[in-house]
PyMOL CGO cylinders between C-alpha atoms (Angstrom):
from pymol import cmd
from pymol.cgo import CYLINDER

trace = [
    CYLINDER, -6.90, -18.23, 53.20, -5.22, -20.29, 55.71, 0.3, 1, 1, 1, 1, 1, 1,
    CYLINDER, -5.22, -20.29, 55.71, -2.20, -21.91, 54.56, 0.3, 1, 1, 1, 1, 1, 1,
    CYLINDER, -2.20, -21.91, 54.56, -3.02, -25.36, 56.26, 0.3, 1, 1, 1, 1, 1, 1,
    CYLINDER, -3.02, -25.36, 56.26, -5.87, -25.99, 54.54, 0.3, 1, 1, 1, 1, 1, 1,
    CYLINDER, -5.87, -25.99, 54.54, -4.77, -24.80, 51.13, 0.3, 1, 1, 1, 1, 1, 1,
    CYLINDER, -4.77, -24.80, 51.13, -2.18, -27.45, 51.14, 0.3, 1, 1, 1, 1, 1, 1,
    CYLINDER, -2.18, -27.45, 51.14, -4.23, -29.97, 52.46, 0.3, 1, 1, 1, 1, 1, 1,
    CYLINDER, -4.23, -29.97, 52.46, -6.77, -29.35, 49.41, 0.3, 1, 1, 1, 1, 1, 1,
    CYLINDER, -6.77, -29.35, 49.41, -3.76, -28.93, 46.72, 0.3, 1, 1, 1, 1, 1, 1,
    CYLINDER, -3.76, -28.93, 46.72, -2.52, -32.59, 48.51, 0.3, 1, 1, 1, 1, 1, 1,
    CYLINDER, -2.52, -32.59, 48.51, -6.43, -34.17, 48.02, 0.3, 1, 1, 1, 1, 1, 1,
    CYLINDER, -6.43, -34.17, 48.02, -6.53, -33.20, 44.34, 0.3, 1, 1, 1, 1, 1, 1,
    CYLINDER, -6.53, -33.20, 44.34, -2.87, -34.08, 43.44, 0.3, 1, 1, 1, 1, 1, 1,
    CYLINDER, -2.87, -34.08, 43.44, -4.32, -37.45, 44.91, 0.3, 1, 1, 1, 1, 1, 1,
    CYLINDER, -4.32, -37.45, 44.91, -7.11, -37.68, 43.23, 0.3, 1, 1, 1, 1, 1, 1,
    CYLINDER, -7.11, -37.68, 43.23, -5.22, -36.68, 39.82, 0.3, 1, 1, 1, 1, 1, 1,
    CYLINDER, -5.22, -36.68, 39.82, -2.47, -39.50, 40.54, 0.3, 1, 1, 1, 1, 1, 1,
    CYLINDER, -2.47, -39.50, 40.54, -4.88, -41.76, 41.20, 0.3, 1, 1, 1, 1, 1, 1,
    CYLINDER, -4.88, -41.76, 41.20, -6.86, -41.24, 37.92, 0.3, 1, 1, 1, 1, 1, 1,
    CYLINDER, -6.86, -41.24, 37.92, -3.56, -41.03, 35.83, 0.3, 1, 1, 1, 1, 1, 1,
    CYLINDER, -3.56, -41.03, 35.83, -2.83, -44.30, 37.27, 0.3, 1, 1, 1, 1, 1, 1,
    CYLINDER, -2.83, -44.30, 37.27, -5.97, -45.71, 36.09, 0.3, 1, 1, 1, 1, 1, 1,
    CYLINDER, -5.97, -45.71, 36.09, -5.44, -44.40, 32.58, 0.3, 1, 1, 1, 1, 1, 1,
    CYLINDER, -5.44, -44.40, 32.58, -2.11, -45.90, 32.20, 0.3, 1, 1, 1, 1, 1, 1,
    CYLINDER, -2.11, -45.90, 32.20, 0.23, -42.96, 32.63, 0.3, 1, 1, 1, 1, 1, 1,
    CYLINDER, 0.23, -42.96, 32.63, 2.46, -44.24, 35.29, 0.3, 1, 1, 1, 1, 1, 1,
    CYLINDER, 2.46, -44.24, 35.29, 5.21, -41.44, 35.29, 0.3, 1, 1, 1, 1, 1, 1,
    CYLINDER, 5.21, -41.44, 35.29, 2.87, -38.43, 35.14, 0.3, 1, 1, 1, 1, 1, 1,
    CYLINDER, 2.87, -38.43, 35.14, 0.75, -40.26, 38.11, 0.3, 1, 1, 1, 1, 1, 1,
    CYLINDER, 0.75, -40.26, 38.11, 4.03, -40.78, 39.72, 0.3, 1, 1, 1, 1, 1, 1,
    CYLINDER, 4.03, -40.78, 39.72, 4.77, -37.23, 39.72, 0.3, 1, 1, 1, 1, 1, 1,
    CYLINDER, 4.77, -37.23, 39.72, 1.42, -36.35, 41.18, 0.3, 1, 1, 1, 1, 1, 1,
    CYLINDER, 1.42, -36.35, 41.18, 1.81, -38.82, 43.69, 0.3, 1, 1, 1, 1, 1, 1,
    CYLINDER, 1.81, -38.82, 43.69, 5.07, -36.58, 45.04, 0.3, 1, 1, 1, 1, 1, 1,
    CYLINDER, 5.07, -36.58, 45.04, 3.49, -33.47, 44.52, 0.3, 1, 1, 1, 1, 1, 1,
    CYLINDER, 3.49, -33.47, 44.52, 0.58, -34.98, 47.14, 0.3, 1, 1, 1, 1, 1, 1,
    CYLINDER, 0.58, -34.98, 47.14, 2.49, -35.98, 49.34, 0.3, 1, 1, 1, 1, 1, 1,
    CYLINDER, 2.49, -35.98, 49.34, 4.87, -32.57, 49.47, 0.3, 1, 1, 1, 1, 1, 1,
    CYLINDER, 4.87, -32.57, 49.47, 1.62, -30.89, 49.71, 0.3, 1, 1, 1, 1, 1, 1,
    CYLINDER, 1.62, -30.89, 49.71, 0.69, -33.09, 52.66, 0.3, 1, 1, 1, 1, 1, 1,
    CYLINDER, 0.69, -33.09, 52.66, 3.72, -32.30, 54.33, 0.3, 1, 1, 1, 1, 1, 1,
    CYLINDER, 3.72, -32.30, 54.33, 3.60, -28.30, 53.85, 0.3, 1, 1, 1, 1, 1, 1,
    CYLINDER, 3.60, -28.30, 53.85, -0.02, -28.70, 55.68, 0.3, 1, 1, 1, 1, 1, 1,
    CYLINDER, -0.02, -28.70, 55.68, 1.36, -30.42, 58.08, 0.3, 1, 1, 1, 1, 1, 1,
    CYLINDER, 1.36, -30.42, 58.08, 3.93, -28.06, 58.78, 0.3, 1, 1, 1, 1, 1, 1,
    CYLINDER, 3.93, -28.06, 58.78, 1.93, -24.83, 58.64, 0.3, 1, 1, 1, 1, 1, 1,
    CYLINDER, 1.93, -24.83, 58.64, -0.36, -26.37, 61.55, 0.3, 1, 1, 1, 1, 1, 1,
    CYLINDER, -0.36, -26.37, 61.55, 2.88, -26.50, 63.84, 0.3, 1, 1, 1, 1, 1, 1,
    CYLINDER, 2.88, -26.50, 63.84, 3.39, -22.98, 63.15, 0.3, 1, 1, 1, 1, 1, 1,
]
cmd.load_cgo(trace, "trace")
């Protein structure tokens, strides 16, 4: 599979899991979602330069 979409998928449902964690009150484990996202967003991001 192509690396630039597989992070951009991992980054969509570390979003969407942040998001609901935030929702149910768990603000550190929604945090740490939240940075996984966004580290996943930037690996896709990089791949599609390469």
């Amino acid at each position: 599979m192509n690396k630039r979409i597989l992070f951009a998928i991992l980054a969509v449902a570390f979003l969407a899991g942040a998001i609901l964690r935030f929702m149910a009150g768990g603000m550190a484990y929604g945090l740490m979602l939240l940075i996984l996202a966004g580290a996943s967003a930037w690996f896709s991001i990089k791949a599609q330069r390469d």
